[in-house]
Every structure is written in structure tokens, then in C-alpha cells.
C-alpha positions as a LaTeX table, in Angstrom:
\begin{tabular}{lrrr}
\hline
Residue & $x$ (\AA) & $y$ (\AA) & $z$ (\AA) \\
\hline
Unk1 & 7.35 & $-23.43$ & $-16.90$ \\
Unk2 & 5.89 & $-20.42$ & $-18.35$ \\
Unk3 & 3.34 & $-17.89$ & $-16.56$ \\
Unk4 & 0.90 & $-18.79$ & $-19.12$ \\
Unk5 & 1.07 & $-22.60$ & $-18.34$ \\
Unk6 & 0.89 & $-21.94$ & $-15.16$ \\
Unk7 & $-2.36$ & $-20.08$ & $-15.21$ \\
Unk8 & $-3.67$ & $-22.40$ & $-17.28$ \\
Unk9 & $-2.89$ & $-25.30$ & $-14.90$ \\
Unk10 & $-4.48$ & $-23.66$ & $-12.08$ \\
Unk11 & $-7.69$ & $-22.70$ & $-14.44$ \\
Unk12 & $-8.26$ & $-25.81$ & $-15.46$ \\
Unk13 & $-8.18$ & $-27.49$ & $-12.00$ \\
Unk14 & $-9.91$ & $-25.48$ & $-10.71$ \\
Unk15 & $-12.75$ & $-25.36$ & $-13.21$ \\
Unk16 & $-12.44$ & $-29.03$ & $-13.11$ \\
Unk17 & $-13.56$ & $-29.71$ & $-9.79$ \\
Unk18 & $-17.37$ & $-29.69$ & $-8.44$ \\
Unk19 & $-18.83$ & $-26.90$ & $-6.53$ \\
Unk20 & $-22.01$ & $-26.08$ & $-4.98$ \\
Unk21 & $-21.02$ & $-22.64$ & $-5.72$ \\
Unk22 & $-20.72$ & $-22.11$ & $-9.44$ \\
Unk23 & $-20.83$ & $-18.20$ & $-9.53$ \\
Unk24 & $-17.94$ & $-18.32$ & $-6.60$ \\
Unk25 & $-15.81$ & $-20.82$ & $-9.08$ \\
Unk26 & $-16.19$ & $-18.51$ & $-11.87$ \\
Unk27 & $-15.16$ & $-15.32$ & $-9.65$ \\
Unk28 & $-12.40$ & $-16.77$ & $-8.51$ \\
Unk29 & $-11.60$ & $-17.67$ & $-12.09$ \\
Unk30 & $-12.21$ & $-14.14$ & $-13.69$ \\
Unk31 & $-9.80$ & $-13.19$ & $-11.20$ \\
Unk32 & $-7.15$ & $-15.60$ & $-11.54$ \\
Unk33 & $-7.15$ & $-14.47$ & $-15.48$ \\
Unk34 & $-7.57$ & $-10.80$ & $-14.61$ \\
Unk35 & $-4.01$ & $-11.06$ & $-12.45$ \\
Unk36 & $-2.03$ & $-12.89$ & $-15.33$ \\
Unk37 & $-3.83$ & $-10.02$ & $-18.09$ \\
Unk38 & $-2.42$ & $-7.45$ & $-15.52$ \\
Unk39 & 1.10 & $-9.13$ & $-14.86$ \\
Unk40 & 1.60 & $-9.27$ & $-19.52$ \\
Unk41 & 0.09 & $-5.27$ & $-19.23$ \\
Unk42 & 3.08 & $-4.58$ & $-16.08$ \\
Unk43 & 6.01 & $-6.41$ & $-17.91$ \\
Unk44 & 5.26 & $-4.64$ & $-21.08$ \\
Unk45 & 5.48 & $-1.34$ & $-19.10$ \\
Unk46 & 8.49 & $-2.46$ & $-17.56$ \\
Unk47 & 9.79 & $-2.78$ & $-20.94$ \\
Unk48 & 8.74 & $-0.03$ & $-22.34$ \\
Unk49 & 9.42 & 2.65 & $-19.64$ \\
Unk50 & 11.74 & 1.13 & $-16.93$ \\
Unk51 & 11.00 & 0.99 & $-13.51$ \\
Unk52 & 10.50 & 4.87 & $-12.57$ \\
Unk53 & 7.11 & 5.73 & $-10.95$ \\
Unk54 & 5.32 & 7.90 & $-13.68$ \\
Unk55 & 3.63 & 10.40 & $-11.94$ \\
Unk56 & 1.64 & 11.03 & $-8.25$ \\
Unk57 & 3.50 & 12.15 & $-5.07$ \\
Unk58 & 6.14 & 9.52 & $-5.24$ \\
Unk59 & 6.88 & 10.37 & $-9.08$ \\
Unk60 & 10.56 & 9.75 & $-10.06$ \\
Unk61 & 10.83 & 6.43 & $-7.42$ \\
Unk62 & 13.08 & 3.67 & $-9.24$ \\
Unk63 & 10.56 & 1.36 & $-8.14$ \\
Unk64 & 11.46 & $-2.48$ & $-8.83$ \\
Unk65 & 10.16 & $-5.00$ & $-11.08$ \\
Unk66 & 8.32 & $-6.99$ & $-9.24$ \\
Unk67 & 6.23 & $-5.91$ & $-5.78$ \\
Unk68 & 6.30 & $-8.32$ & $-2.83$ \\
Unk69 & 2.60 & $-8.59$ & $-2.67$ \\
Unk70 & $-0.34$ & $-7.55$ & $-4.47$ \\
Unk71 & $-0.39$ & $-5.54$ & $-7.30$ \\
Unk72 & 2.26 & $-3.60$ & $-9.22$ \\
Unk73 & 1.71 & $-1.67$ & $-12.45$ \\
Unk74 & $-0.46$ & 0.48 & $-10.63$ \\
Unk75 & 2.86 & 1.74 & $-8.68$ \\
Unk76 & 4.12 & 2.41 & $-11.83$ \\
Unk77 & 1.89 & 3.91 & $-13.27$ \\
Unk78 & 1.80 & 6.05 & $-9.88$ \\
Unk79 & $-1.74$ & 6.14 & $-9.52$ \\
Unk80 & $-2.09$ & 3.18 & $-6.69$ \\
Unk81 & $-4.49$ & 3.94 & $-4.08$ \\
Unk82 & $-4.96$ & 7.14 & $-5.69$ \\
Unk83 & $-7.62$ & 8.67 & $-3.10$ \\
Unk84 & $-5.25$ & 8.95 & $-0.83$ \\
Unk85 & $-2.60$ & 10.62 & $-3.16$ \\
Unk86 & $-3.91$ & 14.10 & $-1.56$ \\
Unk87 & $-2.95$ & 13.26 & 1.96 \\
Unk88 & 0.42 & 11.74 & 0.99 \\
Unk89 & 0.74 & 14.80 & $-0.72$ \\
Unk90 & 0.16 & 16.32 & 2.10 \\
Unk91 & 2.24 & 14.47 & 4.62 \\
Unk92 & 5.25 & 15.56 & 2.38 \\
Unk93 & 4.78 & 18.76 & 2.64 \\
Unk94 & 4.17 & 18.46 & 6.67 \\
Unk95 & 7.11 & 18.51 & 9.69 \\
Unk96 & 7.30 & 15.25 & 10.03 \\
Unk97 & 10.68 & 13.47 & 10.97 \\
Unk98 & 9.96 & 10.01 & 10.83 \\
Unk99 & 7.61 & 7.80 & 9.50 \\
Unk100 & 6.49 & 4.82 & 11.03 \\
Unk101 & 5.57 & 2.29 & 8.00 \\
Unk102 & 4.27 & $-0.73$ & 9.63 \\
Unk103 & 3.60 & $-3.28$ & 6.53 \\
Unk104 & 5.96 & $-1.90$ & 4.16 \\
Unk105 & 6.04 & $-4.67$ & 2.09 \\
Unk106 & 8.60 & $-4.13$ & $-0.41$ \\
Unk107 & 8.82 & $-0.34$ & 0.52 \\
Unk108 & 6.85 & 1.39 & $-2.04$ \\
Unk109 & 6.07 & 4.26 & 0.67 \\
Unk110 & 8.69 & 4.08 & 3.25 \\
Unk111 & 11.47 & 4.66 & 0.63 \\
Unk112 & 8.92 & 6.87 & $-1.23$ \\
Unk113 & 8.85 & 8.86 & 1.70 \\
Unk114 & 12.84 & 8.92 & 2.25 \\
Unk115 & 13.22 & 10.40 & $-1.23$ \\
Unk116 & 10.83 & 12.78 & $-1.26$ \\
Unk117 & 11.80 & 13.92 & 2.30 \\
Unk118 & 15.82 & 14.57 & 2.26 \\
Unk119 & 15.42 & 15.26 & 6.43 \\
Unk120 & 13.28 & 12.25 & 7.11 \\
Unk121 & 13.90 & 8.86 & 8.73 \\
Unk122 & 12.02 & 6.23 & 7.85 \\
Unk123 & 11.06 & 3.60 & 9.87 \\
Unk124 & 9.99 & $-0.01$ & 7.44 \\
Unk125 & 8.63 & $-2.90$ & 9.23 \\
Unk126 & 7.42 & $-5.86$ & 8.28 \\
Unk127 & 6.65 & $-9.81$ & 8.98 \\
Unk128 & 7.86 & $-11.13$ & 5.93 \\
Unk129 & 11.80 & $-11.95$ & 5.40 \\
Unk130 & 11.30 & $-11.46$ & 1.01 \\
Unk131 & 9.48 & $-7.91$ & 1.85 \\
Unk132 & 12.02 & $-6.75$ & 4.03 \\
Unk133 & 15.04 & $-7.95$ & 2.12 \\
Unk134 & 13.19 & $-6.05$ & $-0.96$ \\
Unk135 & 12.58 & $-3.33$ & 1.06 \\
Unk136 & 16.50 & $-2.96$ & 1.48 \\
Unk137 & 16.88 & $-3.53$ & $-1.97$ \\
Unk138 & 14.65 & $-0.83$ & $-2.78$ \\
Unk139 & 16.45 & 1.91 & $-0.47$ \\
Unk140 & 19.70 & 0.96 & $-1.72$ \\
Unk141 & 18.69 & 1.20 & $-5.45$ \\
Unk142 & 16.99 & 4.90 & $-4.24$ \\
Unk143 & 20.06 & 5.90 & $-2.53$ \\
Unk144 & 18.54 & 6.48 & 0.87 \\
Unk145 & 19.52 & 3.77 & 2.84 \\
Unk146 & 21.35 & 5.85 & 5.48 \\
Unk147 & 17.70 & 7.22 & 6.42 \\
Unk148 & 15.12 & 3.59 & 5.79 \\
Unk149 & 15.65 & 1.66 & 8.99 \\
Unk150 & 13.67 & $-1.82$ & 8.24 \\
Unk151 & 12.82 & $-4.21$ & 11.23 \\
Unk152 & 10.31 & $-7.19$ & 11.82 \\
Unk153 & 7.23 & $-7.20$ & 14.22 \\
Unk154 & 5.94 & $-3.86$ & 15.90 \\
Unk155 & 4.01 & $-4.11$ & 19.19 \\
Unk156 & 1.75 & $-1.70$ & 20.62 \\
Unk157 & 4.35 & $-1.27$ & 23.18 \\
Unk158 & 6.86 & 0.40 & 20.43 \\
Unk159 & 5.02 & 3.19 & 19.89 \\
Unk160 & 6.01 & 4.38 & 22.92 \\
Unk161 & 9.28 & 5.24 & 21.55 \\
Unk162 & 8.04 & 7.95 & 19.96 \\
Unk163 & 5.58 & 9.40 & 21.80 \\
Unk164 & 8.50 & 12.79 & 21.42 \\
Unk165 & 8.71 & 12.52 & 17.55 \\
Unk166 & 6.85 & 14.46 & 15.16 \\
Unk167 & 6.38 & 11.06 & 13.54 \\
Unk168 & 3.31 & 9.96 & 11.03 \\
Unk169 & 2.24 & 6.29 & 11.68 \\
Unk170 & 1.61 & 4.62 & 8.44 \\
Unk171 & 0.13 & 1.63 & 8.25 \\
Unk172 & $-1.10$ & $-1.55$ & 6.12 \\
Unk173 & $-1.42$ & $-4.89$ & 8.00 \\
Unk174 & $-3.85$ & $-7.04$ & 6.45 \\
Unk175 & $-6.54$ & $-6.82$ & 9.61 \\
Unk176 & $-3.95$ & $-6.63$ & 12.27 \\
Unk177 & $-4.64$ & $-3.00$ & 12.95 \\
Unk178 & $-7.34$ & $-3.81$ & 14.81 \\
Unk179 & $-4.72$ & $-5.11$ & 17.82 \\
Unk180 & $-2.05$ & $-2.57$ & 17.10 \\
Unk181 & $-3.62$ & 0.66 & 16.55 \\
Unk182 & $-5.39$ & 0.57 & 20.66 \\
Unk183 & $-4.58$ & 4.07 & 22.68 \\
Unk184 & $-5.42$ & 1.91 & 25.90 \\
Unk185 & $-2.86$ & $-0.19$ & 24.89 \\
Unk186 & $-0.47$ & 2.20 & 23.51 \\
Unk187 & $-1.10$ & 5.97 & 24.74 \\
Unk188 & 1.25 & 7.32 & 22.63 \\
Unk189 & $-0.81$ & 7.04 & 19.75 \\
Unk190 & $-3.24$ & 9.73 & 20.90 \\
Unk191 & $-0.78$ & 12.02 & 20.04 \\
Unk192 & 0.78 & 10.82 & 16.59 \\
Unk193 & $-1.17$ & 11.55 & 13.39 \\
Unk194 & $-2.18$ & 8.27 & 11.94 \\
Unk195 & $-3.02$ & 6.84 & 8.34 \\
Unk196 & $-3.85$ & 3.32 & 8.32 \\
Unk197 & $-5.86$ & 1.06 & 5.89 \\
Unk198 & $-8.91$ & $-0.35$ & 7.45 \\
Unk199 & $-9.52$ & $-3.72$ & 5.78 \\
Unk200 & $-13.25$ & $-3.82$ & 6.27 \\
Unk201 & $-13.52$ & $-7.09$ & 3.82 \\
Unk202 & $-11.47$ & $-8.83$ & 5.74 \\
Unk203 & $-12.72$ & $-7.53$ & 9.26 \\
Unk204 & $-16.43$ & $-6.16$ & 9.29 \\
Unk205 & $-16.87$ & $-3.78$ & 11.66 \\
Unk206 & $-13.17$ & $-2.38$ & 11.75 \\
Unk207 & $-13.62$ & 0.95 & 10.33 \\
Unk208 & $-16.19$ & 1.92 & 12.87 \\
Unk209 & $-14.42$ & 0.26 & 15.86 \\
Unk210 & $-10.98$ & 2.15 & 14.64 \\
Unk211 & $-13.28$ & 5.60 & 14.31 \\
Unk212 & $-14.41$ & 5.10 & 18.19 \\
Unk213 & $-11.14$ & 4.75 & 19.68 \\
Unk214 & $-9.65$ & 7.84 & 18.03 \\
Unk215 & $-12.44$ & 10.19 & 17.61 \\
Unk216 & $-11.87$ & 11.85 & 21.27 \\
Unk217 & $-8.42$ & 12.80 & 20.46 \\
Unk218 & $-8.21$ & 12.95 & 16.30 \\
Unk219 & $-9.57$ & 14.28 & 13.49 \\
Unk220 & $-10.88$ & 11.78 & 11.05 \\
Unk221 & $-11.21$ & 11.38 & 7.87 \\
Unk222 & $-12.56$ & 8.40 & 6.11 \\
Unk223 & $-11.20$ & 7.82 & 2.32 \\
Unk224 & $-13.35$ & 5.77 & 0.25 \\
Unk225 & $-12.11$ & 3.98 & $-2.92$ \\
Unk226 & $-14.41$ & 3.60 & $-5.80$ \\
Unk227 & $-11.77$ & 2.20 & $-7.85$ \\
Unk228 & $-11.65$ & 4.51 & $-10.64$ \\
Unk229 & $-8.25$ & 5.84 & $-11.91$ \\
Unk230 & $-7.14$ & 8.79 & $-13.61$ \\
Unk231 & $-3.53$ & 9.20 & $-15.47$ \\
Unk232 & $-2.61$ & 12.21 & $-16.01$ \\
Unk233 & 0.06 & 11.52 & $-18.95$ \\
Unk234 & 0.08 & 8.19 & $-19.51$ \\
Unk235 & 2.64 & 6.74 & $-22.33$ \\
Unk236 & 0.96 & 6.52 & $-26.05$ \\
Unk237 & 1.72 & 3.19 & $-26.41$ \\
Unk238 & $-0.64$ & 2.75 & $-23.43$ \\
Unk239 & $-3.44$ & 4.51 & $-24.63$ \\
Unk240 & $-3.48$ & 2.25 & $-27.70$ \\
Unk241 & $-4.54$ & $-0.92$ & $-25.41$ \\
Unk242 & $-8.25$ & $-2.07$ & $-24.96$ \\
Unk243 & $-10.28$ & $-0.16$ & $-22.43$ \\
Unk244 & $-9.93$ & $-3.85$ & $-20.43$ \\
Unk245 & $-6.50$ & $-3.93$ & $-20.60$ \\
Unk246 & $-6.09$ & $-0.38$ & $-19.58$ \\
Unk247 & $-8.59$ & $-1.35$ & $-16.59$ \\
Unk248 & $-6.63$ & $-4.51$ & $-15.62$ \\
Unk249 & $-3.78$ & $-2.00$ & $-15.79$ \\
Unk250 & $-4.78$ & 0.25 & $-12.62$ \\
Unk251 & $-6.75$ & $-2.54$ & $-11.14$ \\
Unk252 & $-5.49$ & $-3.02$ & $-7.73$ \\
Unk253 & $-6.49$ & $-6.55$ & $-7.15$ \\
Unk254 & $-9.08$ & $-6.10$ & $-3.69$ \\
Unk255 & $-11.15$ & $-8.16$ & $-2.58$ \\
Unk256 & $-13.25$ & $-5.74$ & $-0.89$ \\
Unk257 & $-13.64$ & $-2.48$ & 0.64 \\
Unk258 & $-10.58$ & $-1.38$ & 2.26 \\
Unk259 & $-10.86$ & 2.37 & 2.96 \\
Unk260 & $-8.37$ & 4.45 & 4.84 \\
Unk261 & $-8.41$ & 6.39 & 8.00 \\
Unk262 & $-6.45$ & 9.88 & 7.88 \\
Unk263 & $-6.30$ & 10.74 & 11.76 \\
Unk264 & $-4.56$ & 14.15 & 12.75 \\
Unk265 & $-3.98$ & 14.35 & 16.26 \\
Unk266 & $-5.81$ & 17.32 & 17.84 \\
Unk267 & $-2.44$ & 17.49 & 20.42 \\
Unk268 & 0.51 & 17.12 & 18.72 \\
Unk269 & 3.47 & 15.25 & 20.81 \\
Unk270 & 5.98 & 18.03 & 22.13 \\
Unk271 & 8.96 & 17.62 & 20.18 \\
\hline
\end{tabular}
């Protein structure tokens, strides 16, 4: 069965059915069509230019073909979640040892990380068996798997392993962060910088309830995410498709607001 026909099956039945809601049936229909347009625009890249991330901070990453969630041409294209390019930018430039990637998914940062950072350890975890097996994958195909650790569920108790490290906690958990990332809970976090997505359309209030725990002891900064992308050299064949498809192309398939939290630690654990 093809992608198309599949798409079309699931248009069709869902179009098919009756709804109260017509405007919600249509959404859900512009983006069920926007995610096939987007997965034709990625396998055409993959085609065209292999699976090397094209430029950003992680520039040079034999990515994969597929992601394990989400979007993916955008990671090829190396401008996903491009507002916060700067501060990964930043983070490999810093003293950091580790990083602490909790919802790697299929590893885009935390082998991203181990590349770009030839003395760092990286620390992948994850829920999901297919992320962390692609995860593996992923370091093994980047030649760093002597430095990715990847293991399953972190607690707020874990963190206390590292309350010594000069460790960044990255993280990406669909909600979750709102019972991980608690200093009452775990006190070493008061002392480990801190970048985590806040996924305000799937939580409301999470931003602002993140921002009061760690104001006493962090610096914060909030990165908004307009959605707009910028490519800095993209590939001529790319600039020859429509101003839609070249949208679909960096479209990063939200839902809703999900800005991130960049929280330096105003004491730094003694290492």
C-alpha cells in the first residue's frame, strides 16, 4: 500500500463521517495533507542530498531517513527549532561534560551533541523501545557510540547523580516536565543549567509554573517560536519549489505553542 493510498484512505473517512465541528474536521484534514506534502518534499531531499544535516549547529550530522516522531526535513534542512539554534550554539561552546537528553527520540541532539563535543558524554533517554534502538543506530552511524549512553525512564530521583557534573539537562517530554523538572523533588536541579521545551498546548499554565520553581536559583530565558524559518544556503533545486512546498518543508508539525525555557544556574555544581 502506497503513502498516497494511505492518506487518501484516512481523508476520505474521515471527511466521510458527521461532525458537529466542521471547521475542526477540515483542520485536522489540512493537516493530515500538509504531513504527506511534507513527507514527498523530505524524500526528495533525501534523494537529492543524502542524509547530512545542511547547516545550523549540528551541520555535518549523518542524520537518518526517517525521525522517530514528528517531523524530519526540517532536521535536514538544519533549521528545526531554529530559535533556539543560538543557545545550542552556545551550549557547544560551554564546559559542559555531559548532557542529560531526556526524550531523545531518535537522537537528533544527544548524538548531535557527541559529535560536535569530542570530550562529551551523552546521556539519551527515552520511553519508547523504536526511539532508543534508533537512537543507537544513529550514534553508531556518527561514530560516537563509545560517548551516547541511551537508557529508558528518568526519575526525579536520577538527577541526583549528577548533582557533581558540569552537566546541561536537555529536555523534550511531551508535558511530562511538569513532574520531572521539581527542585523540591530533585535538589540537584538548582544547580544544573536546564533547557527544556514547555509544551504549553498540551499543558496550559506550564511555562509559568516551570518559571516559578526556577526563578530563585536560575536565569531564565523564555524562547518563543513564531514559526518562521530562514536557510541560509539552501540547495537550488529547493528554491525552485512553490512557496507552499518550501513552507511544508520547514514546517514542524505543532499543534500549539511550545516555547523553551533556557535556565542557567546562578550556582554552578562544584565539579
Amino acid at each position: 500500500v502506497t503513502l498516497s493510498k494511505t492518506i487518501t484512505d484516512q481523508l476520505v473517512a474521515s471527511l466521510s463521517q458527521q461532525s458537529d465541528n466542521p471547521n475542526a474536521t477540515l483542520n485536522n484534514a489540512l493537516r493530515l495533507l500538509s504531513k504527506w506534502r511534507s513527507v514527498l518534499i523530505q524524500n526528495t531531499l533525501v534523494g537529492q542530498e543524502g542524509t547530512k544535516v545542511l547547516q545550523g549547529p549540528l551541520k555535518g550530522l549523518d542524520f537518518i531517513e526517517r525521525s522517530a516522531e514528528g517531523c524530519h526535513i526540517a532536521k535536514l534542512l538544519g533549521c528545526y527549532e531554529q530559535p533556539l539554534q543560538p543557545h545550542i550554539q552556545n551550549a557547544l561552546l560551554g564546559q559542559y561534560t555531559k548532557i542529560i537528553n531526556i526524550g531523545c527520540a531518535e537522537g537528533y541532539y544527544a548524538v548531535g551533541f557527541a559529535r560536535a563535543m569530542p570530550l562529551l558524554t551523552s546521556l539519551a533517554f527515552d520511553t519508547d523501545p523504536n526511539a532508543k534502538n534508533a537512537c543507537r543506530q544513529l550514534a553508531e552511524k556518527n561514530e560516537v557510540s563509545d560517548r551516547v549512553t541511551i537508557g529508558g525512564l528518568f526519575s526525579p530521583a536520577d538527577f541526583a547523580k549528577y548533582e557533581n557534573e558540569s552537566a546541561l539537562v536537555f529536555c523534550d517530554i511531551e508535558g511530562a516536565e511538569e513532574e520531572l523538572l521539581d527542585p523540591d523533588l530533585a535538589p540537584a536541579l538548582r544547580k544544573l543549567d536546564i533547557i527544556v521545551e514547555s509544551h504549553e498546548c498540551l499543558r496550559k499554565g506550564i511555562t509559568q509554573k516551570l518559571i516559578s520553581r526556577f526563578e530563585a536559583t536560575h536565569t531564565i530565558e523564555i524562547i518563543e517560536d513564531n514559526g518562521s524559518r530562514q536557510l541560509d544556503n539552501p540547495p537550488a533545486w529547493f528554491k525552485k519549489l512553490s512557496h507552499l512546498d518550501q513552507l511544508l518543508a520547514t514546517w514542524e508539525w505543532r499543534s500549539g505553542p511550545t516555547p523553551w525555557l533556557v535556565m542557567s544556574a546562578n550556582s554552578k555544581a562544584a565539579c
